[in-house]
N, C-alpha and C positions, 0 to 999 in steps of 0.2 A: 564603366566597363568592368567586368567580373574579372580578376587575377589570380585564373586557375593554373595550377600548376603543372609540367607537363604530367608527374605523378599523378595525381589529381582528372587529369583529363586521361589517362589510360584505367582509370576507374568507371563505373558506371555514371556515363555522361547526362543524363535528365532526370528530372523526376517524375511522379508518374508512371514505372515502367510498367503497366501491363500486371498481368499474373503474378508477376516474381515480386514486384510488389508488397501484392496483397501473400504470397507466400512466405516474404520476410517478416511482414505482420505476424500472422500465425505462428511463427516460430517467438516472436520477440513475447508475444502474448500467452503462449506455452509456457516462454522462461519465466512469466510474472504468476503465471498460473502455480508454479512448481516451488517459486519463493515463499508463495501465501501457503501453500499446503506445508512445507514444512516449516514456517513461523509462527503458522495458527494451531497446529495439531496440537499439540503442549494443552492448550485450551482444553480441548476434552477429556486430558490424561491429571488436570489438576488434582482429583480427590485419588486417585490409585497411587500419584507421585509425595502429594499430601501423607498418605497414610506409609506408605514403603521406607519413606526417608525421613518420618517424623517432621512436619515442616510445619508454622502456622500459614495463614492467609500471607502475610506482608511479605514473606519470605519469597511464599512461590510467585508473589507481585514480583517481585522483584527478578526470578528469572524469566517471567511475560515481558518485564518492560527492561532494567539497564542491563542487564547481562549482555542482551540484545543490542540494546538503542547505544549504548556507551560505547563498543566498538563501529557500531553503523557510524552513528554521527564525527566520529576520528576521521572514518575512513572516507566519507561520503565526499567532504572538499575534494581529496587528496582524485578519488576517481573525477571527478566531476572535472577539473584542471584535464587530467589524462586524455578524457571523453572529447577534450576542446581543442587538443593536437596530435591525439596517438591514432592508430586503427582502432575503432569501435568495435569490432568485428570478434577481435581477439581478447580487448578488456573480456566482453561477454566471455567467453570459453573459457578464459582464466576462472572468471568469478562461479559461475554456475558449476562445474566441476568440482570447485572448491569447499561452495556451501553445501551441495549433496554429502560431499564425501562427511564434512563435519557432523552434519545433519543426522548421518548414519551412528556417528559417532556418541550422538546423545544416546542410544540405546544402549551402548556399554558401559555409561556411569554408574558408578556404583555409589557415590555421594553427592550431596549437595553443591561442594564444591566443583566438583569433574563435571558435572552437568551446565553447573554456572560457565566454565569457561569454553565447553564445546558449544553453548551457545553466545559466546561472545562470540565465537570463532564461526558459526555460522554469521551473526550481523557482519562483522568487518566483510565476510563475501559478497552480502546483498548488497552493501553500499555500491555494488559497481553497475547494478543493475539500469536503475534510471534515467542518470545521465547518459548515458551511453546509450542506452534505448530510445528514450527521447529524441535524441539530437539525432539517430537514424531514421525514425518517422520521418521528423521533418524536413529531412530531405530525400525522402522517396515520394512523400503526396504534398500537393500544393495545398492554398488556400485555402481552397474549397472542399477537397478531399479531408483535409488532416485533424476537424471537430468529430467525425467519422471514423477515423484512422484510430484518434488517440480513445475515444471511445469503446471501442472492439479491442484495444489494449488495454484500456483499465479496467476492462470483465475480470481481469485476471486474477484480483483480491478476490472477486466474489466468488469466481468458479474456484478459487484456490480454497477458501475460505470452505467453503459449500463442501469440498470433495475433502478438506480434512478433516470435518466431522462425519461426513458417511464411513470413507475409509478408516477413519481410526475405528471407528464403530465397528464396523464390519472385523476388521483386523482383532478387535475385542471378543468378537461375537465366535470369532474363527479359530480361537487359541487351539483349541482339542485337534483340527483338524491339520495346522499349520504343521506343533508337533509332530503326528506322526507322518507328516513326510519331509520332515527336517528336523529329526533326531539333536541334534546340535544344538538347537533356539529352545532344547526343554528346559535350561535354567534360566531363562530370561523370564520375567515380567513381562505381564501384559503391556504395560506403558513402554517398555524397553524394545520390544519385538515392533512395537508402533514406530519409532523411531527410523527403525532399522530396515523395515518394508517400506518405509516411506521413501527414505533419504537416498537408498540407493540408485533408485531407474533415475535422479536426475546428473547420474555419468552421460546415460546416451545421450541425453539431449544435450550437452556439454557438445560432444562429437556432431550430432546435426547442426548446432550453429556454426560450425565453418564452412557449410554449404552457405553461407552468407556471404556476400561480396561489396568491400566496404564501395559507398557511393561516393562521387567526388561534393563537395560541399558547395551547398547553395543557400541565398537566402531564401527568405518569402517574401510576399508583399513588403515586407516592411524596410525593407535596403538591397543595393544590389552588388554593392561591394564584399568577398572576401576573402579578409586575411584576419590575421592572429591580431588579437588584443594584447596588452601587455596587461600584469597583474594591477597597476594603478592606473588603467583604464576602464576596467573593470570597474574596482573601487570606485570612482571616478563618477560611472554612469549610476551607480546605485546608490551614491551617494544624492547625485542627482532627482534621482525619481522614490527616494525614501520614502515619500508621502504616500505612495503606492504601495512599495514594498513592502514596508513593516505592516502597515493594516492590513494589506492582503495575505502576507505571511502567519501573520498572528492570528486574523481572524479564519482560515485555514486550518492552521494549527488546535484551535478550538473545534472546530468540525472531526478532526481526527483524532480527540479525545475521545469522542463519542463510538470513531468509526471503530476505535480498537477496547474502547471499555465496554460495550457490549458485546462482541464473542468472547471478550476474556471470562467475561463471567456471568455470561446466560447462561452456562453451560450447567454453572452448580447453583445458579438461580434456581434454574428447571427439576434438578435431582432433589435441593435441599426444599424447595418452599411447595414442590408439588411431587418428590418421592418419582421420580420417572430415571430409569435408568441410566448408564452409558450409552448402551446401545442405542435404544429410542432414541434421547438427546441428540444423539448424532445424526440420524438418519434422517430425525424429522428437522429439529434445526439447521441439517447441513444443505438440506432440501429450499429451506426456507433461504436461509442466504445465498442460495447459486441462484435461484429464480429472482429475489426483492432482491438482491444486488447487482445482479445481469441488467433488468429493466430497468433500477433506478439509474445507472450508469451509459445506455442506449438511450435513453430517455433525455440526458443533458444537451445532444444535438438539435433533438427537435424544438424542445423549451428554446433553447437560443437562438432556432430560426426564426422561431415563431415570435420574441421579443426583439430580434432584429428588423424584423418586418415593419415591428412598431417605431421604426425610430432610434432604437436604443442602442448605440453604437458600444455602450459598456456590458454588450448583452451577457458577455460568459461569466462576468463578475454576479451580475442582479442572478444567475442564475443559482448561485450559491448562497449569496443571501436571501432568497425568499425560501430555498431548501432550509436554510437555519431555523426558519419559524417555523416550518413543520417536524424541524426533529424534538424543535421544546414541547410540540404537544404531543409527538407519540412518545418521548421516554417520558413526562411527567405522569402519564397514565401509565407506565408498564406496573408499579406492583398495584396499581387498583383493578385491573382486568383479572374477572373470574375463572380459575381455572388455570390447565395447561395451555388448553387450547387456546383461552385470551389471552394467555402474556406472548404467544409466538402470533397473533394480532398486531398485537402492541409492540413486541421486534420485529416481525415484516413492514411494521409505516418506520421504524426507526432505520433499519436497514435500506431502503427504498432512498431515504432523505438524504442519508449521510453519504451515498453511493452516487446520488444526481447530482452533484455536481462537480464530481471528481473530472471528467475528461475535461469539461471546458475548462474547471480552473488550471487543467495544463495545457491546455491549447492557451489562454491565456497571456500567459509566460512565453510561451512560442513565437505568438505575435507582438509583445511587448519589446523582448529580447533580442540583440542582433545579435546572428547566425553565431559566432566563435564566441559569445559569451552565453550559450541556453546551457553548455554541461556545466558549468560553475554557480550558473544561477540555479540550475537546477537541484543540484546539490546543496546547493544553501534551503533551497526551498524545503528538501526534505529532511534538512538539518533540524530544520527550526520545528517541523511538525514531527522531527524525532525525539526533540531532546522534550518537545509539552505533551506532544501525544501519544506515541509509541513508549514515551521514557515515563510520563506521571500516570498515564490512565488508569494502567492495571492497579499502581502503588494507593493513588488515592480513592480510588472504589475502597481494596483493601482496611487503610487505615480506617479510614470513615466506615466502614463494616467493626473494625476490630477496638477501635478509639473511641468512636464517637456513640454507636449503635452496641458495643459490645457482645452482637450476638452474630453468628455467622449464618443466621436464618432470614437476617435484614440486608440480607446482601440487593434484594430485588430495590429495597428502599434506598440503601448506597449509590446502587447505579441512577438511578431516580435521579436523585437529587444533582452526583455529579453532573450527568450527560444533560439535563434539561441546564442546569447554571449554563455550563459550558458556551450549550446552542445557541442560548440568549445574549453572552458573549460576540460569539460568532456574527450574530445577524447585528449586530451595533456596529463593529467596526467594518465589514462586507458592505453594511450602507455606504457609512463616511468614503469608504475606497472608490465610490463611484467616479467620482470628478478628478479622481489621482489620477485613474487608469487610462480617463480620456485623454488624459496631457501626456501619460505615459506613451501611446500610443504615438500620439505624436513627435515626440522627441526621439523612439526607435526610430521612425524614417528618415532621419536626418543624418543618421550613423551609416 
């Protein structure tokens, strides 16, 4: 019998509600839309930020990946605990307010330093994103609904992704016109005014997510009891099901190598190995990842019907492992494809791959996971793919451009080499997880 609480029961009583729903969605998938636009932008402002503040490769690695990842992953637990007994409702309003306003704030650096820490100060806000998101999915849509749900929610890197290279582009392309009618923005940088157009409009969507109404908590399939875990029950159960964890965390973690070492640096792939602008880059690559990241990401439900069907009760898993094998062959060919036109070939199958199996493997974790422990595992989860993917990707493209390859025209060959290792990675342990995850399963129902 479910032990909801009277609180709890003067919230929104089912899941499934109708419209409001799928309107929660759309906002929650706005907030992820608005994360990736202002996390990824940076991306296309590399060579202007590069040249303004004197910086090498390794440097400006490093405000792509720890500046970022080093506060995320602090704060990530810390939300993720919050997500698992506070109002979810309000984490969000907190956090997205928060990292706009910082987000804004990267356009007034005026050094290396000031920019490093306004982007720490952006990750510490996103970490509250996930957990808290997540765990409101899953209990507005059931079973059946929520490979779907989280799906239409993880569009959000792409379209976020996608719309910060058009917009920065545009916002590049638009300097002359900005000026004269904001007098004020004429001593800014192009890369600073990007900032600054960006980061601001995500105040009002801060303000629309309190049209949100926290739901009262439910499981899924997987248990029908709930209440609070205590922190070494937690522990407890992951210690338990490690065999899953760590492989599917790690080999995850490897996927999201790829999924952030390629926008960090196709951008000056495309300028440095084939002379094509900001602007273009933007427009056409930002084009290129909203469309081959929207699809590959839409695309994870139907693969996992369609492997369900077969039998294969670890379908959301297999579906990320057999995406593994196709990322090692579109990045192992990107600097051999001729032209601009081939290498954005060669990143639409990479884009495509690394985006297919991003919902199911958080549905996953959904159905894995009893109800009052998804924000903490949650958080773990995006710990571990912060501190190898978010935190190394950009750094070791980087070095391996500037160590190994010493020329920053081999940057197409760098990504190469990491992202295809990577995948190969990926798809070895994503196997081995097969047989973890069916036991996994089984051991959530019994919680």
């Amino acid at each position: 019998m479910s032990s909801i609480t009277p609180t709890e029961a003067a919230l929104v009583p089912t899941r499934d509600r109708g419209s409001y729903a799928w309107y929660v969605l759309f906002l929650l998938t706005f907030a992820y839309t608005v994360a990736f636009i202002d996390r990824q932008v940076l991306n296309l402002l590399v060579e202007d930020i590069k040249r303004d503040l004197l910086l090498t490769d390794t440097q400006l690695s490093l405000l792509q990946g720890i500046a970022f990842m080093g506060s995320y992953i602090a704060f990530s637990p810390w939300f993720g605990r919050w997500a698992d007994v506070g109002n979810r409702r309000n984490i969000l309003v907190f956090g997205v307010g928060t990292w706009s306003i910082f987000s804004a704030l990267c356009g007034l650096a005026e050094n290396y330093w000031q920019l490093f820490l306004t982007r720490a100060a952006v990750g510490a806000a996103e970490a509250c994103l996930a957990p808290a998101a997540w765990s409101l999915i899953a209990d507005y849509f059931n079973r059946e609904r929520l490979p779907r749900a989280m799906s239409i929610y993880l569009m959000g890197p792409y379209i976020g992704g996608g719309l910060a290279m058009i917009a920065g582009g545009m916002v590049i392309g638009s300097m002359g016109s900005l000026r004269e009618l904001a007098p004020v923005l004429v001593n800014l940088e192009p890369w600073q005014l990007t900032f600054v157009m960006i980061g601001l409009p995500g105040v009002i969507l801060a303000i629309a997510l309190l049209t949100i109404r926290e739901p009262a908590r439910g499981a899924q399939s997987i248990g029908t009891r709930d209440r609070n875990f205590s922190i070494r029950e937690v522990i407890e159960f992951l210690w338990q099901g490690r065999a899953f964890y760590v492989r599917f965390y790690l080999g995850m973690a490897l996927i999201v190598i790829v999924l952030y070492a390629l926008p960090a640096w196709m951008p000056s792939f495309l300028m440095r190995a084939h002379g094509a602008d900001p602007t273009t880059v933007g427009l056409r690559y930002g084009v290129l990842v909203l469309i081959m990241g929207s699809a590959g990401v839409l695309s994870g439900p139907f693969v996992d019907r369609w492997l369900a069907r077969r039998g294969h009760a670890d379908s959301p898993i297999r579906v990320a492992a057999v995406a593994s094998i196709g990322l090692v062959i579109f990045t192992a060919i990107l600097p051999l494809m001729p032209g601009f036109a081939g290498a954005l070939i060669a990143a639409a199958g990479g884009t495509f791959f690394f985006s297919l199996p991003q919902a199911m493997s958080a549905t996953a974790l959904q159905l894995a996971t009893p109800n009052r422990m998804r924000g903490i595992v949650a958080s773990l989860y995006l710990f571990v793919l912060s501190v190898i993917g978010l935190g190394a990707a950009p750094t070791v493209v980087a070095v391996v451009t500037d160590r190994v390859f010493g020329d920053p025209s081999k940057v197409g060959l760098s990504l190469a080499v990491v992202c295809a290792s990577s995948a190969a990675g990926a798809a070895v342990l994503l196997f081995s997880a097969l047989p973890h995850y069916r036991r996994a399963l089984e051991q959530s129902r019994q919680l």
